[in-house]
C-alpha positions in Angstrom: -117.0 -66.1 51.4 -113.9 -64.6 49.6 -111.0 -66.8 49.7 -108.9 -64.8 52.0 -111.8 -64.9 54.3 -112.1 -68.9 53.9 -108.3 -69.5 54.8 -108.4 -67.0 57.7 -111.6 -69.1 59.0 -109.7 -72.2 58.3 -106.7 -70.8 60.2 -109.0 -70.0 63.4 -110.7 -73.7 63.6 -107.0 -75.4 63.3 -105.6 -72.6 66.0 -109.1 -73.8 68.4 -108.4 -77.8 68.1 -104.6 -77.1 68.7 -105.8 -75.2 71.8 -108.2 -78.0 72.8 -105.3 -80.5 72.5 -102.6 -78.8 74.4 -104.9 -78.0 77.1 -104.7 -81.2 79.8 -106.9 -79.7 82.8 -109.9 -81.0 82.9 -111.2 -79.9 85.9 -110.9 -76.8 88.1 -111.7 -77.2 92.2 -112.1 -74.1 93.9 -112.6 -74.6 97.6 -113.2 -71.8 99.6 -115.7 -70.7 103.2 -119.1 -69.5 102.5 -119.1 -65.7 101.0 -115.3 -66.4 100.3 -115.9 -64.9 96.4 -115.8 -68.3 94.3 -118.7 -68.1 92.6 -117.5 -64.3 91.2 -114.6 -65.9 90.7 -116.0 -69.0 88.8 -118.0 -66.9 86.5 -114.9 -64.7 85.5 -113.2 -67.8 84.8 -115.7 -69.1 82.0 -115.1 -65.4 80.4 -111.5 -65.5 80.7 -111.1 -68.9 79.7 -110.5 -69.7 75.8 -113.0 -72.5 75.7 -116.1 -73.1 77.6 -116.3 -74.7 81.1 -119.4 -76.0 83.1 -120.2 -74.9 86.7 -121.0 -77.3 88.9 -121.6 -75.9 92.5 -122.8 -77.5 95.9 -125.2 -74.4 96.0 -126.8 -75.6 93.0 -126.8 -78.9 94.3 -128.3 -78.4 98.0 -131.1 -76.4 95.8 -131.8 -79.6 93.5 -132.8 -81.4 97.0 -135.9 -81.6 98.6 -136.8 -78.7 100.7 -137.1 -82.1 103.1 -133.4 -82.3 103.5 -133.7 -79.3 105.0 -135.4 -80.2 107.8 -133.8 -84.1 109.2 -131.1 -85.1 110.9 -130.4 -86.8 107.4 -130.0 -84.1 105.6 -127.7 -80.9 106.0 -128.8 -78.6 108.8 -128.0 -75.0 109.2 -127.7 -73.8 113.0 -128.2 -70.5 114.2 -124.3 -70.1 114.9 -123.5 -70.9 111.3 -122.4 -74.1 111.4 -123.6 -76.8 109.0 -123.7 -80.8 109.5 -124.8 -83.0 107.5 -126.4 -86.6 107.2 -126.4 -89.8 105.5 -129.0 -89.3 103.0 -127.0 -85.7 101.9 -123.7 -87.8 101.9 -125.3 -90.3 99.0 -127.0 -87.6 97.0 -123.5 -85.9 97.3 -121.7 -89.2 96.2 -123.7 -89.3 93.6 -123.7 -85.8 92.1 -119.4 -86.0 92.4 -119.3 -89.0 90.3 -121.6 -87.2 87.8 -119.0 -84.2 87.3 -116.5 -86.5 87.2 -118.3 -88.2 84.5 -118.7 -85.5 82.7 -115.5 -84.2 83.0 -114.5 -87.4 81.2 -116.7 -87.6 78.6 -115.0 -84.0 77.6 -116.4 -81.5 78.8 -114.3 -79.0 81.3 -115.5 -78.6 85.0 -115.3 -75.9 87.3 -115.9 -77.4 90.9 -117.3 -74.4 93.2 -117.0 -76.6 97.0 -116.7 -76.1 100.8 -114.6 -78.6 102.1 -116.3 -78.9 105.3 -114.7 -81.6 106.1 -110.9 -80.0 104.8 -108.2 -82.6 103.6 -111.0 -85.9 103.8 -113.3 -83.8 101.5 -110.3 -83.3 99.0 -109.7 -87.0 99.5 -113.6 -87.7 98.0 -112.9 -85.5 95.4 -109.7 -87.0 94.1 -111.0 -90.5 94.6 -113.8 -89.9 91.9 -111.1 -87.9 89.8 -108.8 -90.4 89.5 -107.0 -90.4 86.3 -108.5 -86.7 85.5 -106.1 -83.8 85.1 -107.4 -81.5 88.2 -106.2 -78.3 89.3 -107.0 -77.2 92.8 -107.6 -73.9 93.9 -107.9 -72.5 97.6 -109.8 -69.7 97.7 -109.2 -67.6 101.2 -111.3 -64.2 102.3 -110.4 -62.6 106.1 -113.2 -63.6 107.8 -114.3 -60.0 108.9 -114.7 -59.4 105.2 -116.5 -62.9 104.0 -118.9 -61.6 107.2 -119.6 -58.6 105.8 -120.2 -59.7 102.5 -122.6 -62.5 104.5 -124.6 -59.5 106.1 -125.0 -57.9 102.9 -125.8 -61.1 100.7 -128.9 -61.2 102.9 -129.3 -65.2 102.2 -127.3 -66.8 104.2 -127.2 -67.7 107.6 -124.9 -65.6 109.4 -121.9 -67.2 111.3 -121.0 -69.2 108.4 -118.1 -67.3 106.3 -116.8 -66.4 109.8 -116.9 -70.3 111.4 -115.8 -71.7 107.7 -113.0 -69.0 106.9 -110.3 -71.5 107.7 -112.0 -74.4 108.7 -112.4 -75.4 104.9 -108.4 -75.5 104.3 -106.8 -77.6 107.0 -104.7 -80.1 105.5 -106.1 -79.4 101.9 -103.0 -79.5 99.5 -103.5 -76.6 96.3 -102.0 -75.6 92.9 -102.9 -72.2 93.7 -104.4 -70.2 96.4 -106.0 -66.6 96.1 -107.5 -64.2 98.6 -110.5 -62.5 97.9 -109.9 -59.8 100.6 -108.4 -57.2 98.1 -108.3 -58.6 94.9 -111.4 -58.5 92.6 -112.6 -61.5 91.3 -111.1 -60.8 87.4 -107.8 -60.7 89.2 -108.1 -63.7 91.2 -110.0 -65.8 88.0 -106.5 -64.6 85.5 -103.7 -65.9 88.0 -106.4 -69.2 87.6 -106.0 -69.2 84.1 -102.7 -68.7 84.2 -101.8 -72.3 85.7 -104.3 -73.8 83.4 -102.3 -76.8 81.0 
């Protein structure tokens, strides 16, 4: 490597560990209804964002469960109207996953928390009881719920009821850093004014 070449490389790893330690946030929670756009959103914030970022979704954690869970009152339940309960047994799994991204989160790597607060301000309070101590930035992530329906219809996957019954459900009493809507701004958009409150 010619030397010019060696110094600007040596320039670029100093410049990437002065960005890793001026950047505090440690975790990102976007909370938003079903077929609100976070999970567009979440993967145009680990292209935006300088270094990389897990995603840790409640999708990808009701699809790590038995198919069981699916099917007793201990479990989470999806009724014909959309709405969705869950039970004991989903509550400890749940328990248990949160306190693993919060783990990871402080053993250094950054998180980007993809949620429905079903439960609104009490679910943000589970959230910020296992981040204690963590630099967290919260996100509410809103979509007219005409629009997160039609997106619903066209997904195909879900059950339909649910972006319509969640739309603002998910964001009573739940305190953000930022909200977006998802109703006429592309995800890129929505993921850029993210990264612009990252510290």
């Amino acid at each position: 490597m010619a030397s010019g070449g060696l110094a600007d490389y040596c320039f670029e790893c100093r410049a990437r560990s002065l960005y890793r330690d001026l950047v505090t946030t440690q975790v990102i929670v976007l909370n938003g209804g079903s077929s609100s756009g976070k999970s567009g959103i979440v993967r145009c914030l680990q292209a935006v964002l300088r270094e990389p970022w897990l995603a840790a979704g409640v999708d990808s954690l009701i699809e790590a469960m038995p198919a069981s869970m699916q099917t007793s009152d201990a479990g989470i339940e999806f009724a014909a109207d959309g709405r969705v309960s869950v039970g004991s047994q989903f509550r400890e799994l749940e328990a248990a996953w949160m306190e693993g991204v919060a783990a990871m989160a402080r053993a250094g790597a950054r998180v980007i928390v993809d949620d429905v607060f079903l439960g609104g301000a009490k679910s943000q309070e589970r959230w910020q009881k296992v981040f204690g101590g963590l630099d967290v930035l919260w996100i509410g992530v809103r979509c007219e719920s005409t629009v997160a329906a039609g997106r619903e219809v066209a997904r195909g996957n879900r059950v339909q009821g649910m972006a319509a019954s969640q739309a603002e459900m998910v964001h009573r009493g739940v305190v953000y850093d930022l909200e977006v809507d998802t109703t006429h701004i592309e995800s890129l958009e929505c993921a850029r004014a993210i990264a612009a409150q990252v510290t």
